[in-house]
Each structure stands twice: as structure tokens, then as C-alpha cells.
C-alpha positions as CSV (number, residue, x, y, z in Angstrom):
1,X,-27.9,4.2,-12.6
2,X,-26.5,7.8,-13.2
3,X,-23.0,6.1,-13.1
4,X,-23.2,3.3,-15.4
5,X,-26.1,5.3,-17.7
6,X,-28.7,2.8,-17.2
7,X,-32.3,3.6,-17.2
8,X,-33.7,3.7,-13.7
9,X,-37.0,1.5,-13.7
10,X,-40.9,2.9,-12.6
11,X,-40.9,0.6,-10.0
12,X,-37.5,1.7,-8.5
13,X,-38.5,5.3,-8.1
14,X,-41.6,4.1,-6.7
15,X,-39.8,2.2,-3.8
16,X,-37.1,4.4,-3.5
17,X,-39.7,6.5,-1.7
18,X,-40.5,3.9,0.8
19,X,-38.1,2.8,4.3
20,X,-38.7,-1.0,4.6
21,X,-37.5,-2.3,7.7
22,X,-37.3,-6.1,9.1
23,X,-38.1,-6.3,12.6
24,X,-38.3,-8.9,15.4
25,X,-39.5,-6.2,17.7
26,X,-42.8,-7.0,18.9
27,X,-46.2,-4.8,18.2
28,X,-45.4,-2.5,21.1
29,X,-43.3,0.1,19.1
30,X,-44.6,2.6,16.9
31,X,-43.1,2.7,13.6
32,X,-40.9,6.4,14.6
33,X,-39.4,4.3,17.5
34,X,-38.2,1.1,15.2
35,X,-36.6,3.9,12.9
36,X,-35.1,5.9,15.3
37,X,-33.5,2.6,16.9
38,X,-32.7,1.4,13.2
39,X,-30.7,4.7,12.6
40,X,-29.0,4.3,15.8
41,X,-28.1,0.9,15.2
42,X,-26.3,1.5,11.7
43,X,-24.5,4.8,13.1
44,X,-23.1,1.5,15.2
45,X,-22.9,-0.3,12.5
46,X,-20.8,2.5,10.3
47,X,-18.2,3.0,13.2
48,X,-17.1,-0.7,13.1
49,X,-16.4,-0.9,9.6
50,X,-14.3,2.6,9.6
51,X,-12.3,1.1,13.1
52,X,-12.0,-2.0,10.5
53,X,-10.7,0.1,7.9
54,X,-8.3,2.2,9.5
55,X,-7.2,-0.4,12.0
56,X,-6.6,-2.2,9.7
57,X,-8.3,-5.3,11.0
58,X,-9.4,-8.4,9.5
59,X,-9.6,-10.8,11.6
60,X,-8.3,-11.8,15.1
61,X,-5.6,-14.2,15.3
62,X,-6.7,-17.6,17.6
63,X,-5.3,-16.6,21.4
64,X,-7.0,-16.6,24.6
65,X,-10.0,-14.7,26.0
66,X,-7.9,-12.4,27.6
67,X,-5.2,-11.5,24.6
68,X,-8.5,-11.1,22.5
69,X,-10.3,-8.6,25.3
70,X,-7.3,-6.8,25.8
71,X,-6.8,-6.2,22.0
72,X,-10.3,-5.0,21.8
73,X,-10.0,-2.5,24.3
74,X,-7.0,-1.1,22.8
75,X,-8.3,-0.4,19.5
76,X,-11.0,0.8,20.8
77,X,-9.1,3.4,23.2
78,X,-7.0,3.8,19.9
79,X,-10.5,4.8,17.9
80,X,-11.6,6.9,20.9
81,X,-8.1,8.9,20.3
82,X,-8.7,9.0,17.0
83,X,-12.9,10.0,16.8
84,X,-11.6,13.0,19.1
85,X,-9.1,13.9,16.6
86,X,-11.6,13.9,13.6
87,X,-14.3,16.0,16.2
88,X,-11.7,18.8,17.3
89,X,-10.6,18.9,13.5
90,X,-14.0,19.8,12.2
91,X,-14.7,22.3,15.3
92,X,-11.6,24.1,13.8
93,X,-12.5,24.0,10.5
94,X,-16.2,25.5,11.2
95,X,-13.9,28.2,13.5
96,X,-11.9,29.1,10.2
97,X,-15.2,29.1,7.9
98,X,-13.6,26.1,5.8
99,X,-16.3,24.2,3.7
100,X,-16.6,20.5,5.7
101,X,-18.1,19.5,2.7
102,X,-15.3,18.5,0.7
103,X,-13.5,16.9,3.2
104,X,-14.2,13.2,3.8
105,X,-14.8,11.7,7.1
106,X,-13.1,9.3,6.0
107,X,-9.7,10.6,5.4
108,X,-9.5,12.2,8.5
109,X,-10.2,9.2,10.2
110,X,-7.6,7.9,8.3
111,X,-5.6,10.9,9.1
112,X,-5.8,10.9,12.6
113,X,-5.6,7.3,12.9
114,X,-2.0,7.1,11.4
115,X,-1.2,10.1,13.9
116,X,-2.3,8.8,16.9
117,X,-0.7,5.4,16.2
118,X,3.1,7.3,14.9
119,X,2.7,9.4,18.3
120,X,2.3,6.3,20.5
121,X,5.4,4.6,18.1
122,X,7.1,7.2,18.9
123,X,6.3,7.6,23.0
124,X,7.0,4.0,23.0
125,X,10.7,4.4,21.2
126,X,11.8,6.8,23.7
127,X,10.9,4.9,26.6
128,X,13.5,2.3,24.9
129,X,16.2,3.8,22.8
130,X,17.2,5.6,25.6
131,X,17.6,4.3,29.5
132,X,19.7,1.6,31.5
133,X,20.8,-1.1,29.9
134,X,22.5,-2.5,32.8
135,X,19.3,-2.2,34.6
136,X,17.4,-4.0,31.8
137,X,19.6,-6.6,31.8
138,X,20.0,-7.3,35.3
139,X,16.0,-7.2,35.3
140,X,15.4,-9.9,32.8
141,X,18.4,-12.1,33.5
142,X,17.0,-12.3,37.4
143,X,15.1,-15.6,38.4
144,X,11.5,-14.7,37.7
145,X,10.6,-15.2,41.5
146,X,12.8,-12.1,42.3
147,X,11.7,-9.9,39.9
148,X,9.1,-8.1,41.8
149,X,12.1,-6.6,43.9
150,X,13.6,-5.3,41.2
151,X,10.0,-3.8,39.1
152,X,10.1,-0.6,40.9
153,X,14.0,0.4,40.2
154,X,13.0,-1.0,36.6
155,X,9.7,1.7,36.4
156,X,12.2,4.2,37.6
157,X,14.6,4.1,34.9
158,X,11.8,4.0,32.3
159,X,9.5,6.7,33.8
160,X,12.6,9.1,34.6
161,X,14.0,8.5,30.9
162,X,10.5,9.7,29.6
163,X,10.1,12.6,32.0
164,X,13.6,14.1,31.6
């Protein structure tokens, strides 16, 4: 109401003091539990929508089970990257006295998210731009049955080119 200057009604301050919660949970919890499980649910709840955010992610296009798993676990390891990022940023800031306040969570997710995501790019160009091409070639242009000879010399070329 402060934002769009409209009076803020009796009745509103007078529930704003008040937590109501809809439960299915049966008569065996005490009120402190359902809360405390309530929080930890929409701490849940907050860390999907900023992975949706910064990933970027609307919806998942129709593959299989597997495609879809696998894409799941990669943002996911992606978001882990990324939370650990936003945790050692903060521990430095607190370490330099710099007021957390101002700085949204948000951005650095943001932030960090963009980072981790240019330095895999980026790991992921060099194990491309620069190795065998004769070896690639002769990998993919193989009958597919004979392929698994060739993997390992393959691995080679890629893991050397990284290393060096």
C-alpha cells in the first residue's frame, strides 16, 4: 500500500499479524513443527524459481526419460557450481567488512550463473578448437561397430589437448 499510496485497511493490519497455514498433516504435529517444515519447504520452493530464472528455463522440450533426467542433473550440478559461488562471495565480502545488505542475492546468482556457464563454454572450446582433426575424422567416419577400438586414441587426443 506504501507503493501505490493506498490506505491500508483495519482488518489487514489485524491479519497481517497472524501466519495461516493449510495443512494435510494430521493432529500429531504441534503448530512450531508445521511451521518449521512450512519454512523449509518454501526455502525449497525459492531455490527452484531462482535455478528457473537464471537457467533460464521454462519448460522442458518432449524427449525421453533419460534426455529429461540427464538435463536435470546438469542444471542442477550447474546450480550447485553456482550456490557455491554466491556462498564464497558473501564469506569474502563479510572478510572485507562490505555491507551484504545492498547486494542482492539475486544478482549474484545471476552473476555467478553466467560465470560458471562462460567457464564451461570456454573448457569446452578448447577441448575442440584445438586437437586432431585427422583423428576426429577417422573416428566418426569408422563403422560404428569399430569405434570402441578407436575411443581410447580419440580420449587421448582430447585429454592431452586440454592438459598441455
Amino acid at each position: 500500500s506504501s507503493k501505490s499510496g493506498a490506505k491500508i485497511q483495519p482488518q489487514t493490519l489485524e491479519y497481517a499479524e497472524w501466519v495461516i497455514i493449510a495443512t494435510s498433516l494430521g493432529v500429531d504435529y504441534f503448530s512450531e513443527e508445521i511451521l518449521h517444515l512450512y519454512r523449509c519447504r518454501w526455502q525449497v520452493e525459492l531455490l527452484f524459481k531462482r535455478i528457473k530464472q537464471n537457467l533460464k528455463i521454462n519448460s522442458l522440450r518432449p524427449a525421453t526419460e533419460k534426455y529429461v533426467l540427464a538435463l536435470i542433473h546438469l542444471w542442477l550440478i550447474v546450480w550447485a557450481l553456482t550456490e557455491r559461488q554466491v556462498f564464497l562471495a558473501y564469506k569474502h565480502l563479510a572478510e572485507k567488512d562490505i555491507d551484504r545488505q545492498r547486494i542482492s542475492v539475486w544478482d549474484l546468482c545471476s552473476f555467478f550463473y553466467l560465470r560458471v556457464t562462460h567457464i564451461v563454454h570456454a573448457t569446452w572450446t578448447l577441448l575442440i578448437d584445438d586437437f586432431d582433426v585427422e583423428l576426429l575424422a577417422k573416428y566418426l567416419l569408422c563403422h560404428k561397430s569399430s569405434r570402441s577400438y578407436h575411443n581410447y586414441a580419440f580420449i587421448l587426443c582430447i585429454s592431452n589437448t586440454f592438459f598441455a
